[in-house]
C-alpha positions as CSV (number, residue, x, y, z in Angstrom):
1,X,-26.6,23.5,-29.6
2,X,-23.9,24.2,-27.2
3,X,-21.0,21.7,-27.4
4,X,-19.5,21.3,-24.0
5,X,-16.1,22.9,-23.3
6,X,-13.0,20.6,-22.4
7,X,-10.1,21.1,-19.5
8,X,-8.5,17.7,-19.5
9,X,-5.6,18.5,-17.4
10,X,-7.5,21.3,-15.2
11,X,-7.0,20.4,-11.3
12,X,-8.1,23.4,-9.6
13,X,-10.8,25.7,-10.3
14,X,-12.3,29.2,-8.5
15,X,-14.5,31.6,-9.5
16,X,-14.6,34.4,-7.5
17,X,-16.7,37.6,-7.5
18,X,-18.6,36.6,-11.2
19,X,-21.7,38.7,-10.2
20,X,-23.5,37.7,-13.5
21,X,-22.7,34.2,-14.0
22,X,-26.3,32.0,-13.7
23,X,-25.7,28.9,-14.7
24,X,-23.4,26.2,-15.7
25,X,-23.2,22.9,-15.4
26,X,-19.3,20.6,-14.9
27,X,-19.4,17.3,-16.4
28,X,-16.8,15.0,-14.6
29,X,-16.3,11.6,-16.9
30,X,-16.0,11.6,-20.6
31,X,-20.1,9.6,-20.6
32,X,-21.6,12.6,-19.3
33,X,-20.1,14.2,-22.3
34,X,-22.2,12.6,-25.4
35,X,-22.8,14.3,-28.1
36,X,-26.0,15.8,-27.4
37,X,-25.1,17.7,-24.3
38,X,-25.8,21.2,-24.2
39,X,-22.7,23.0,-22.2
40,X,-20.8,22.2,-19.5
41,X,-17.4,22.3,-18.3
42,X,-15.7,18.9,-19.0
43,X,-13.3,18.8,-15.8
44,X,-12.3,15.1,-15.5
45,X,-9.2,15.6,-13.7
46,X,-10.5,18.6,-11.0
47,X,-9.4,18.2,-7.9
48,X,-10.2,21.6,-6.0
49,X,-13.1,23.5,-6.7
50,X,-14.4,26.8,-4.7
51,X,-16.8,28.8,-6.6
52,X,-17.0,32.5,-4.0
53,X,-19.2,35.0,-4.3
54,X,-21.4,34.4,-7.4
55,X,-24.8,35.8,-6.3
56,X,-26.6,34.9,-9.6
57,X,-25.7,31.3,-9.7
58,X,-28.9,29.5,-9.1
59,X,-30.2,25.4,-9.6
60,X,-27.9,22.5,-9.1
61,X,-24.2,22.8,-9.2
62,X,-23.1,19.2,-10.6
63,X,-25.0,16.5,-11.6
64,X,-24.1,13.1,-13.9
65,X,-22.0,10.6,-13.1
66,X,-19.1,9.9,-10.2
67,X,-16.9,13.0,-8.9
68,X,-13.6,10.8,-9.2
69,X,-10.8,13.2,-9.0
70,X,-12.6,16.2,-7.0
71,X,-11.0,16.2,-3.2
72,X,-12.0,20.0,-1.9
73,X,-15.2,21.8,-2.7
74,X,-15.6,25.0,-1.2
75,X,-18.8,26.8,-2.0
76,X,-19.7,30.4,-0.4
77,X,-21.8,33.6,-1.4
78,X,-23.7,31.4,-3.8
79,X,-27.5,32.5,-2.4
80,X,-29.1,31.2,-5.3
81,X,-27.8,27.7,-5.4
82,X,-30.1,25.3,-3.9
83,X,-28.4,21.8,-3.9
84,X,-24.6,20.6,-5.0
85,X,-24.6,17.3,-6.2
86,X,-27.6,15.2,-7.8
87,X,-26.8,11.4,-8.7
88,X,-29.1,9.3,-10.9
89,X,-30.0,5.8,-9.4
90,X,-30.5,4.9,-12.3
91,X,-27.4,4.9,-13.0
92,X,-25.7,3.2,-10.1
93,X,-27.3,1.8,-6.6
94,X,-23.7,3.2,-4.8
95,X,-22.7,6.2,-5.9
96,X,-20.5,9.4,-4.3
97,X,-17.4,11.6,-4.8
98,X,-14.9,8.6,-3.6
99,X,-12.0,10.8,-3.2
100,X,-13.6,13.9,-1.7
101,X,-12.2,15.0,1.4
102,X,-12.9,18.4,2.3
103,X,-16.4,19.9,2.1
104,X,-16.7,23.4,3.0
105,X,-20.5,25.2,2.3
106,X,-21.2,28.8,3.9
107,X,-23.6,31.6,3.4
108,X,-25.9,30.0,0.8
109,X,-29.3,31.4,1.7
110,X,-31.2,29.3,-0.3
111,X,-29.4,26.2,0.0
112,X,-31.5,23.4,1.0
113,X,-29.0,20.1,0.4
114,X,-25.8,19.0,-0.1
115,X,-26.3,15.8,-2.3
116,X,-29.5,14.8,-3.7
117,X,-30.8,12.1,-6.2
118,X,-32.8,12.5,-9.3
119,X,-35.8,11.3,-8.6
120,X,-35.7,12.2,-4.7
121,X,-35.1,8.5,-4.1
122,X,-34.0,7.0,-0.4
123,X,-32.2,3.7,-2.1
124,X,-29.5,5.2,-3.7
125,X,-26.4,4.9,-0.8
126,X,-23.9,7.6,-0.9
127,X,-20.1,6.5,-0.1
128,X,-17.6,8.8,0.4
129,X,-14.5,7.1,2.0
130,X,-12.2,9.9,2.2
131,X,-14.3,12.5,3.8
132,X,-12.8,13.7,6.5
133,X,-13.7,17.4,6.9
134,X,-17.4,18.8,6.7
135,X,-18.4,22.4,7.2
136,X,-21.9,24.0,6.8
137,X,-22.2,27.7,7.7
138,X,-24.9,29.9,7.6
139,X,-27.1,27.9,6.1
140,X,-30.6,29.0,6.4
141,X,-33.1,27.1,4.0
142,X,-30.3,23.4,4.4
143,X,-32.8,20.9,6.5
144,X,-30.8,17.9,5.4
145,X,-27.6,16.8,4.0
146,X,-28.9,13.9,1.9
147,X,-32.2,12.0,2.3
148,X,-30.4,9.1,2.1
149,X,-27.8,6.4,3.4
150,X,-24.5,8.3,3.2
151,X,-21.2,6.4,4.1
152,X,-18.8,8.4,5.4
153,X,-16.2,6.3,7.5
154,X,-13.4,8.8,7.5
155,X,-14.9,11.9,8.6
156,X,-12.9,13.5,12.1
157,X,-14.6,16.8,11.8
158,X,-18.1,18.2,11.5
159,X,-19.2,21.8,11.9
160,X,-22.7,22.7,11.1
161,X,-23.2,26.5,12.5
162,X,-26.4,29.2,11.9
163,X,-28.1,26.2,10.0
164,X,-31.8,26.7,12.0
165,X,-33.7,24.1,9.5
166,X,-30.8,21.2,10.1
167,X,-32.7,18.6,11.6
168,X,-30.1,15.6,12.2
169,X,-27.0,14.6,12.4
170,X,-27.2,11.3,12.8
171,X,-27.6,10.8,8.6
172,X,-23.6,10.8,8.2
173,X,-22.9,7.7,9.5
């Protein structure tokens, strides 16, 4: 088994132009981290990540526990990807990226959503009190952001462009 790989004082992060990279998985808090994990980037301090032009990477891009530190997430030329965050309501009934600001998601042409939950549940609320910038480009499979509540008190600027299946903005709220 693969033993996940530590960067405890990484704050940015891009990948850029990694046309074989498939799959990998960040782990953001040391409990996502146990023993039996197989891989992963252990990134509890990441603040920016952009991950450009990596036309193999495929699946879900982060998954486990709260996002704590991680303020910009810029994802583009990632066709494979289909969904960036998954939460577990098991786990927590709130749960979110509480210090995310900036979301920026183009040309992903099998994107289908933003945040999702484990087991596809509607309970789990999504809070995200910094949010201020949202941006979805291109986007041709993405019919919803989240199928859930999603908090988002902050947010001063939406731009959802070229997204035909997007069917309603009224879920950020």
């Amino acid at each position: 088994q693969q033993r996940p790989v530590w960067f405890s004082n990484l704050e940015r992060l891009t990948l850029h132009s990694c046309e074989e990279l498939e799959d990998f998985q960040f782990i953001s808090v040391v409990e996502d981290a146990s023993p039996g994990k197989i891989g992963g980037l252990v990134v509890p301090n990441l603040r920016v990540l952009k991950l450009l032009s990596l036309p193999k990477l495929s699946g879900t891009l982060c998954k486990g526990q709260l996002y704590t530190t991680l303020r910009e997430l810029t994802i583009s030329d990632c066709r494979e990807v289909k969904e960036v965050f998954r939460f577990d309501p098991s786990q927590h009934s709130q749960s979110g990226v509480p210090n995310l600001e900036s979301v920026r998601v183009k040309d992903c042409g099998n994107l289908e959503m933003i945040f999702s939950s484990s087991n596809n549940s509607r309970n789990l609320i999504l809070v995200f009190p910094k949010l201020k910038s949202l941006g979805l480009i291109n986007l041709p499979k993405l019919w919803s952001i989240y199928r859930g509540v999603l908090l988002c008190s902050c947010i001063v600027k939406i731009i959802i462009s070229l997204c035909p299946n997007y069917r309603r903005v009224e879920e950020l709220s």
